[in-house]
C-alpha positions in Angstrom: 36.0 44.5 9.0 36.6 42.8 5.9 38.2 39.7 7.5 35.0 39.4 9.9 32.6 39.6 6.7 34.2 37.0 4.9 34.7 34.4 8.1 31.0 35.3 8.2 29.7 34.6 4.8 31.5 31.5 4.6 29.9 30.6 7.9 26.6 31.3 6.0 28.1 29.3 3.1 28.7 25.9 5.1 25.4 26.1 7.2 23.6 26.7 4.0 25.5 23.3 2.7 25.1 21.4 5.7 21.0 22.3 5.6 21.1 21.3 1.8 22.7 18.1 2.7 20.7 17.2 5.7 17.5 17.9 3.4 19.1 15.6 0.9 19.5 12.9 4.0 16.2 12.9 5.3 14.3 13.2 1.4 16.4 9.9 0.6 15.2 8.5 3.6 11.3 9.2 3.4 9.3 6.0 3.2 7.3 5.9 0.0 3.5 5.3 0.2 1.1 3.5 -2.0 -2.4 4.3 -1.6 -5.4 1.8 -1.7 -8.3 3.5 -2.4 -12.0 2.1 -1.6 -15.3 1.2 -2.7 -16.2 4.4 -4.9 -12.7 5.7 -4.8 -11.5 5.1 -8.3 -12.0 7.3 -11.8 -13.4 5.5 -14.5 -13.2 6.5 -17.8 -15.7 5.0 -20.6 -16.0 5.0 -24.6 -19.7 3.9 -26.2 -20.5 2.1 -29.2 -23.6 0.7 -28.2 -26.4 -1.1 -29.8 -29.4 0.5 -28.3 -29.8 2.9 -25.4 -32.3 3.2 -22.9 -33.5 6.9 -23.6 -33.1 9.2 -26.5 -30.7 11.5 -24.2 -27.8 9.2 -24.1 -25.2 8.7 -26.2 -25.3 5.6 -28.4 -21.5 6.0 -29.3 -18.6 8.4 -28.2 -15.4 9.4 -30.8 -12.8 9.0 -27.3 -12.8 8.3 -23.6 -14.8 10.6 -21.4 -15.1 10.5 -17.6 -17.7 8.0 -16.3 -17.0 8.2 -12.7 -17.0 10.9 -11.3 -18.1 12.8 -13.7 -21.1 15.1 -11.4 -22.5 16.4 -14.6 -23.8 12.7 -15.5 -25.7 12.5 -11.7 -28.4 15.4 -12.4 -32.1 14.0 -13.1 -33.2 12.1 -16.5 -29.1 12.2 -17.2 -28.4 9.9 -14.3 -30.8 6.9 -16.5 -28.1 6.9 -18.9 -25.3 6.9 -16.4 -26.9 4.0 -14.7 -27.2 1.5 -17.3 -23.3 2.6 -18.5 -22.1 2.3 -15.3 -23.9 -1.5 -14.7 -22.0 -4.7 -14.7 -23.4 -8.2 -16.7 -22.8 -12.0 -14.8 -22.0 -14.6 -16.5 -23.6 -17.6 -14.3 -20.8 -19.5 -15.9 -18.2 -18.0 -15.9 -18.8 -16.4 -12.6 -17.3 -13.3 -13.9 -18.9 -9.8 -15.0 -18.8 -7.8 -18.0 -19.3 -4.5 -19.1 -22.9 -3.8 -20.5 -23.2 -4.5 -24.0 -21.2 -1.7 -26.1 -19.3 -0.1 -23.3 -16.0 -0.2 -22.3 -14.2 1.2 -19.4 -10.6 1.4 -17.9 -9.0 2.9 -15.2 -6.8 6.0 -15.1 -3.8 6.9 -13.5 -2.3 4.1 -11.9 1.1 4.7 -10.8 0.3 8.5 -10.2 -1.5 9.6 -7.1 -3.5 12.3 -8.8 -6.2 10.0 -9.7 -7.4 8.9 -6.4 -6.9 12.5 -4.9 -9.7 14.2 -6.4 -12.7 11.1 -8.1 -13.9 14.6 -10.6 -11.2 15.4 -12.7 -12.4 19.1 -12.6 -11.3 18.8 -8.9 -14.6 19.8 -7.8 -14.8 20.4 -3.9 -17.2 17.6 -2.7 -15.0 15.0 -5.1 -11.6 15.5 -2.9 -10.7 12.0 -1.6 -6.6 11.2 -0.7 -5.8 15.6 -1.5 -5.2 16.3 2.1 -3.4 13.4 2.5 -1.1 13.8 -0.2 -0.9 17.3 0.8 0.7 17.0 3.7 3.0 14.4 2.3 3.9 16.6 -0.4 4.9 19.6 2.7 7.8 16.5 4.5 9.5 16.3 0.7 7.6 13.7 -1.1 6.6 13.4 -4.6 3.6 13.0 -6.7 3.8 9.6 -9.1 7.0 9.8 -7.6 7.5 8.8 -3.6 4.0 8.9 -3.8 1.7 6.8 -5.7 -1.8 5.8 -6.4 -3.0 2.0 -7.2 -6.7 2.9 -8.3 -9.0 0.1 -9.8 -12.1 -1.1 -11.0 -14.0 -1.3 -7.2 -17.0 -2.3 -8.9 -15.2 -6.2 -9.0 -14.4 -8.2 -6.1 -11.0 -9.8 -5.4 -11.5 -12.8 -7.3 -12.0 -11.0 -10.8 -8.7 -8.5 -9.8 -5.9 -10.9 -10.9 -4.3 -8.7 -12.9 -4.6 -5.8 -10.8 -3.2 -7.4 -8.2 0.2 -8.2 -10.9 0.4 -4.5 -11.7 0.4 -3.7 -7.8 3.1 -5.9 -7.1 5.0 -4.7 -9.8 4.4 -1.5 -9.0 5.7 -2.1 -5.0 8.7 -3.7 -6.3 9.4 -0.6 -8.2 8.8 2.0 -6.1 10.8 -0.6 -3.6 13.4 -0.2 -6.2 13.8 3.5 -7.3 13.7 4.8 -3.7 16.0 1.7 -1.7 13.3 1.9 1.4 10.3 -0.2 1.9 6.6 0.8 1.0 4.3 2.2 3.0 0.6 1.0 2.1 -2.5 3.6 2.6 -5.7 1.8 2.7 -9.6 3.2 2.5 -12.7 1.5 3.2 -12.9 -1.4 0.5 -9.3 -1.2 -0.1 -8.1 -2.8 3.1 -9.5 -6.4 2.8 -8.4 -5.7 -0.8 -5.1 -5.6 0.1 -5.7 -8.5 2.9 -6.3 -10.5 0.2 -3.4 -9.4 -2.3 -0.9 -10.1 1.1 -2.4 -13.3 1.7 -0.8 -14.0 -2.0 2.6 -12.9 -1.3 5.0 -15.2 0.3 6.2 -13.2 3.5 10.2 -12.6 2.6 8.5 -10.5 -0.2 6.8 -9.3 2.4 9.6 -9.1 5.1 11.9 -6.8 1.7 9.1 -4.7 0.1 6.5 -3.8 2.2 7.2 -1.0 5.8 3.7 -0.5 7.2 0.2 -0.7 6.1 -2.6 2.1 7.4 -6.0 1.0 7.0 -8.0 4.1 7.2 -11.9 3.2 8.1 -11.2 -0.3 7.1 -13.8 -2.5 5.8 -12.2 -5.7 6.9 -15.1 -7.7 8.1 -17.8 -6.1 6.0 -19.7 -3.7 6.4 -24.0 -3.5 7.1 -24.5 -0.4 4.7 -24.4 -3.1 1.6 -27.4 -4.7 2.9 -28.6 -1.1 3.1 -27.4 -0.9 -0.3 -29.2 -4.2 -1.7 -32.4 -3.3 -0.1 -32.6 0.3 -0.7 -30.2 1.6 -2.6 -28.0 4.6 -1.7 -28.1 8.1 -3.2 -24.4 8.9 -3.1 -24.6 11.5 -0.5 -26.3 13.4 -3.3 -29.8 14.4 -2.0 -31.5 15.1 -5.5 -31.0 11.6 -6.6 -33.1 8.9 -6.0 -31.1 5.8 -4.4 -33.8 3.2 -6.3 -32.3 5.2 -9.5 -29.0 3.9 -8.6 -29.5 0.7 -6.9 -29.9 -1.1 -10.1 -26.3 -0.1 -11.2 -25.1 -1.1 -6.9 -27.0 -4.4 -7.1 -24.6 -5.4 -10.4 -21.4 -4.9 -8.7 -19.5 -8.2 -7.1 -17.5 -5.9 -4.4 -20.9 -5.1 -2.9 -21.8 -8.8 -2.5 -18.1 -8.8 -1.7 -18.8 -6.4 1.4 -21.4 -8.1 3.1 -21.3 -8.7 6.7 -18.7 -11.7 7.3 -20.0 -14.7 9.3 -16.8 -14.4 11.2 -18.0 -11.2 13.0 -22.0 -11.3 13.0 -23.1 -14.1 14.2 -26.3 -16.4 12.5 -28.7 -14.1 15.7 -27.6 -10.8 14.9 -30.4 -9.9 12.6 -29.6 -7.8 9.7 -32.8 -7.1 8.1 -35.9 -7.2 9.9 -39.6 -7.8 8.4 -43.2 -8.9 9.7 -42.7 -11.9 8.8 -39.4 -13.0 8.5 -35.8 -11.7 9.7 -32.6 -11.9 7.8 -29.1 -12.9 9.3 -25.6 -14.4 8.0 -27.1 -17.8 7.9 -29.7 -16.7 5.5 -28.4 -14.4 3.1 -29.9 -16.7 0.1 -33.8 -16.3 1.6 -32.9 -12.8 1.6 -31.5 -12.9 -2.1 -34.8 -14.8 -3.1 -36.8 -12.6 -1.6 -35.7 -9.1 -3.5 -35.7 -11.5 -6.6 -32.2 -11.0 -7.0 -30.8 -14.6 -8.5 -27.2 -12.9 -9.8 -26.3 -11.3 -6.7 -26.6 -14.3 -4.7 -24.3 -16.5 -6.9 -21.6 -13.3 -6.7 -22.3 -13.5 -2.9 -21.6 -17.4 -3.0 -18.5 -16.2 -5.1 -17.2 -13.9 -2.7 -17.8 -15.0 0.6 -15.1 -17.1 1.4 -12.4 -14.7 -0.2 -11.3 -14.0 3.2 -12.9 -16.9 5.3 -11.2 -17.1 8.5 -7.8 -15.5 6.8 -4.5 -15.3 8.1 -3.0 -12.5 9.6 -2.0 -10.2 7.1 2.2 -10.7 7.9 3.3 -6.9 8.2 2.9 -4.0 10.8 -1.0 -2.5 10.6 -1.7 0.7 12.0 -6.0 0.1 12.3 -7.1 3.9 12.1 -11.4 4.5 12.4 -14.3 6.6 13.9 -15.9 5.6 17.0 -19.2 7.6 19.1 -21.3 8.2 15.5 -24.2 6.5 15.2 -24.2 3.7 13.0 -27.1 1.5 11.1 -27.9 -1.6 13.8 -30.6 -3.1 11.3 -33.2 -2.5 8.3 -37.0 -3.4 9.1 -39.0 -3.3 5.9 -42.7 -2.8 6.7 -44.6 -3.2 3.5 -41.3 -2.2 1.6 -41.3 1.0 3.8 -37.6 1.1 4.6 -36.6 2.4 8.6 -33.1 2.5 9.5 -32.6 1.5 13.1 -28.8 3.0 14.2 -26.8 2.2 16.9 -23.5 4.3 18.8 -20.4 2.5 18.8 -20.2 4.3 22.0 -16.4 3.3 22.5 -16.4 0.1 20.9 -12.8 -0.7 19.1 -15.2 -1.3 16.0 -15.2 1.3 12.7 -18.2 3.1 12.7 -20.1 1.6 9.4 -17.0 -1.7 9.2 -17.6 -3.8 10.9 -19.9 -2.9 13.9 -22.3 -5.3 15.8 -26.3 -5.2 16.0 -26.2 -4.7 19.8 -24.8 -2.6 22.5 -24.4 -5.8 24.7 -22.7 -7.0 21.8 -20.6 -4.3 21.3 -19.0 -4.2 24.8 -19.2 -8.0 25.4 -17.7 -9.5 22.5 -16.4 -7.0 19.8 -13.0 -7.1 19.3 -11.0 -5.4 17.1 -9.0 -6.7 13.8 -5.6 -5.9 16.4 -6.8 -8.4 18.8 -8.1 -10.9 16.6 -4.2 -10.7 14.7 -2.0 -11.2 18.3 -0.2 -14.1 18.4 -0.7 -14.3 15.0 1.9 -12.6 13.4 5.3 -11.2 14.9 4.9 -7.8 13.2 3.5 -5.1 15.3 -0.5 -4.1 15.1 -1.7 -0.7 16.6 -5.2 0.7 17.5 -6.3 4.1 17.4 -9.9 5.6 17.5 -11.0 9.0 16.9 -14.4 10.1 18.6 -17.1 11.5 16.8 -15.3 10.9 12.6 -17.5 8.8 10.2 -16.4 7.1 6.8 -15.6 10.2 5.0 -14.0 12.7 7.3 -11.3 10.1 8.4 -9.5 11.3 5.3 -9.3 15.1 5.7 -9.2 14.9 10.0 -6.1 16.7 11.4 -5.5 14.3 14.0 -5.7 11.5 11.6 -3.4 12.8 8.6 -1.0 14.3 12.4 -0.7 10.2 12.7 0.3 9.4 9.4 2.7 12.3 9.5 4.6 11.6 12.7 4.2 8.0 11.3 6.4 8.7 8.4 8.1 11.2 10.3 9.4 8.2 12.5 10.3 5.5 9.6 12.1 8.4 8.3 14.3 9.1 11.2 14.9 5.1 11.2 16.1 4.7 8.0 18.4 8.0 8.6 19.8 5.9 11.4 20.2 3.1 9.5 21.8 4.8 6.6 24.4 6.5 9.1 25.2 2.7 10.8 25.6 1.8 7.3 27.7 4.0 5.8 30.0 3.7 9.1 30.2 -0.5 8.0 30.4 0.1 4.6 33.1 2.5 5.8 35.3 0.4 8.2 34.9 -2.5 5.3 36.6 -0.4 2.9 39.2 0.8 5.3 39.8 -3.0 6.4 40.2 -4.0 2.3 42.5 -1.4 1.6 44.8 -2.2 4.7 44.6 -5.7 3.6 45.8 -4.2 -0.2 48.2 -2.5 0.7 49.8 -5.5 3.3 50.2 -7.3 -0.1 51.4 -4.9 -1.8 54.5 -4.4 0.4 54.9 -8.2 0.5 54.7 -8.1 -3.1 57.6 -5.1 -3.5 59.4 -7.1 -0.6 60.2 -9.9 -3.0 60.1 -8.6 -6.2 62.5 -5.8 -5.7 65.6 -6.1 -7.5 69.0 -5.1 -6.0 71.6 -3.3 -8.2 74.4 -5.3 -10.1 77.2 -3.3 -7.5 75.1 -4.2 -4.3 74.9 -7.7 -5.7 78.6 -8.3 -6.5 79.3 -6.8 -2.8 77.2 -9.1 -1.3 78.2 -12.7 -3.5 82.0 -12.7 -3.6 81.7 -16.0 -5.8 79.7 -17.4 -8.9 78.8 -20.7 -6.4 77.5 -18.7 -4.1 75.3 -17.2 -6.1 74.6 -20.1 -7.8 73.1 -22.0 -4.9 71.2 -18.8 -3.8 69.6 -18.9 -7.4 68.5 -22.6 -7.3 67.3 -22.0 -3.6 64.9 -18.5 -5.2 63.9 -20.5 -7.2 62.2 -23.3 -5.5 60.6 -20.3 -3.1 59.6 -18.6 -6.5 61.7 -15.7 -5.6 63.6 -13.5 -7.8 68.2 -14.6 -6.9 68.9 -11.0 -6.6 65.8 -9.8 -4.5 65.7 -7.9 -1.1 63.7 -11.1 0.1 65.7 -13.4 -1.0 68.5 -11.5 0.8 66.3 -11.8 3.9 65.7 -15.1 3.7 68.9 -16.2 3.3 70.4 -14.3 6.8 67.7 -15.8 7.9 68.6 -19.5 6.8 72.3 -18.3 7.8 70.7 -17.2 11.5 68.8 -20.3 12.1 72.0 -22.5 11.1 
């Protein structure tokens, strides 16, 4: 009875081992991620020392940092005027940059970490969850905040070309999560964030490429623009926040280079697929300026003439892309403006490969006739991999909280991990056979080296030389092999001289 217990705890005892250091395996195998957030998908923190505000509510000047976005406390009536004109960018016509308003100044927190860019209200209020789930469900196969998983916020109010050093820290910050964790990176993009990162990989050379980077996941991507930032110029947009009026904030959305940045690309709608629509005149690609002139809007022109060619006819991006996005919900198809009375005409993608808001033609005949998605557009292209999936019925938002979406990022990690397990095993077995191979090859040489530098004992050696010539003339013959007179291989090669004579 006692024998049986003991055969089986230490059953339970190597099982318990073997689970530990399978566990060990597959969490030193797990693919880190980097996520990209999107337009909006960034917290912002702000200190004030301003010289005059625009309402005796707000605060002139602040002692330390406070949270400007998203803070939902700043978004109530009256409040949000404040938040409005701290939150609004300045252009500099000759620089072609933008600047904080007068007195404020912002940065972003938590790069590096992933908390950040889970929940946009630090409270980690319900309506201000973004990556959570996602991060969640990493969290459940053995991953690790600021760890194995990371967070690469910034400033989405600026387009590309103002995001130099951004785009240092995120390379720097692949290369050392690269580093730390010996696999390649796999990049989670959002909205705005994926022809963000088209544009940061269109920097790299590909070998960094090729070494750093596993798969990229564009989640909703905005890669050809997207028609809701003509909405936005025109009318504004409330931020899904029905109390506040979008003409409160469209002053601080008009400021912002990324949403000149996000207009419809020319490489998708074409110069007859009319954007907005009025009684006397309609608005396309090819007319963007006359539409600019018209809203009286002189800066946001010059950032559109400063943005649009960011990604002109781009390369393919050089690494795997899984294209994730919402199909069957109905999408804006144009604005008509009827004595600055704003109707929004919407359209079903009804199947099309398109995103539902990024990028998605005017017309249904459109949409089935020449719409193709940012896979087919990339074959040939580039020999990494691109894959397609849509999911019916899930706009802009949901994609980041859907089951079946976060189930393919999963199984998608899932996979990489089981490949790098395999990899690790086929290396370890080289790594293995090279180290037995080095130490046969030691120890070869070592017995060669015994072989001649053994020394025989004075009574073997008088047995053997019956004469000081002898000996002699073995000596002078050791020598010129570099061989000790009296060693076993100089024995051996002198039978063997005597065998051959």
């Amino acid at each position: 009875m006692r024998k049986g217990a003991v055969v089986f705890f230490f059953s339970l005892l190597l099982s318990s081992l073997l689970c530990s250091e399978a566990k060990n395996s597959r969490e030193k195998s797990i693919p880190p991620v980097v996520l990209i957030p999107g337009d909006g998908g960034s917290q912002i923190e702000a200190k004030l020392d301003k010289p005059e505000v625009i309402h005796y509510i707000c605060s002139k000047k602040t002692e330390g940092w406070f949270d400007l976005w998203l803070n939902m406390e700043l978004l109530v009536p009256y409040v949000i005027d404040c938040w409005v004109d701290n939150m609004k960018l300045v252009y500099d016509n000759e620089t072609r940059t933008t600047t904080n308003a007068p007195g404020v100044t912002t940065r972003i927190p938590g790069f590096g970490n992933s908390t950040t860019v889970e929940w946009l209200d630090p409270s980690h209020r319900s309506p201000t969850g973004y990556f959570k789930d996602i991060v969640n469900a990493l969290v459940s196969l053995g991953y690790e905040r600021g760890v194995s998983v990371r967070g690469a916020p910034f400033d989405f109010r600026r387009a590309p070309n103002e995001h130099g050093e951004y785009f240092r820290d995120l390379r720097r910050l692949i290369e050392e999560t690269y580093q730390s964790s010996g696999r390649k990176v796999i990049l989670i993009l959002h909205s705005m964030g994926a022809p963000m990162m088209h544009y940061f990989l269109n920097l790299q050379e590909q070998h960094w490429k090729d070494k750093h980077i596993e798969t990229v996941v564009s989640l909703a991507g905005a890669w050809g623009g997207s028609i809701k930032a003509v909405k936005v110029y025109t009318a504004g947009d409330n931020l899904g926040i029905y109390v506040i009026s979008s003409l409160k904030v469209r002053a601080e959305q008009r400021s912002a280079p990324s949403l000149a940045f996000l207009l419809p690309s020319s490489d998708l709608w074409g110069p007859d697929d009319v954007l907005v629509e009025t009684p006397t005149k309609n608005y396309s690609t090819s007319n963007f300026q006359d539409l600019f002139d018209t809203l009286n809007l002189p800066d946001a022109y010059e950032m559109y003439l400063d943005t649009k060619d960011l990604l002109k006819n781009p390369p393919a991006p050089g690494v795997e892309v899984h294209c994730l996005h919402g199909e069957g919900v109905d999408t804006v198809r144009k604005i008509s403006l009827c004595c600055w009375a704003i109707s929004y005409h919407i359209v079903q993608t009804m199947g099309s490969k398109y995103p539902t808001v990024e990028p998605a033609y005017h017309f249904l005949k459109k949409l089935h006739a020449t719409a193709k998605s940012m896979e087919n557009r990339w074959v040939g292209k580039q020999k990494q991999k691109v894959y397609h999936k849509p999911y019916q019925g899930i706009d802009h938002m949901q994609i980041l909280r859907d089951p079946n979406v976060i189930s393919y990022v999963v199984e998608l990690v899932q996979n990489i991990t089981k490949k790098n397990m395999r990899l690790s095993r086929k290396k370890a077995k080289n790594l293995f056979q090279l180290e037995k191979n080095r130490k046969d090859k030691a120890e070869q040489r070592i017995l060669k080296t015994e072989a001649n530098d053994i020394i025989m004992p004075r009574k073997w050696f008088d047995a053997i030389y019956v004469n000081k010539e002898e000996y002699m003339e073995q000596r002078s013959n050791s020598r010129v092999n570099k061989q000790h007179p009296n060693s076993i291989q100089a024995l051996l090669n002198e039978d063997y001289a005597v065998t051959e004579s």
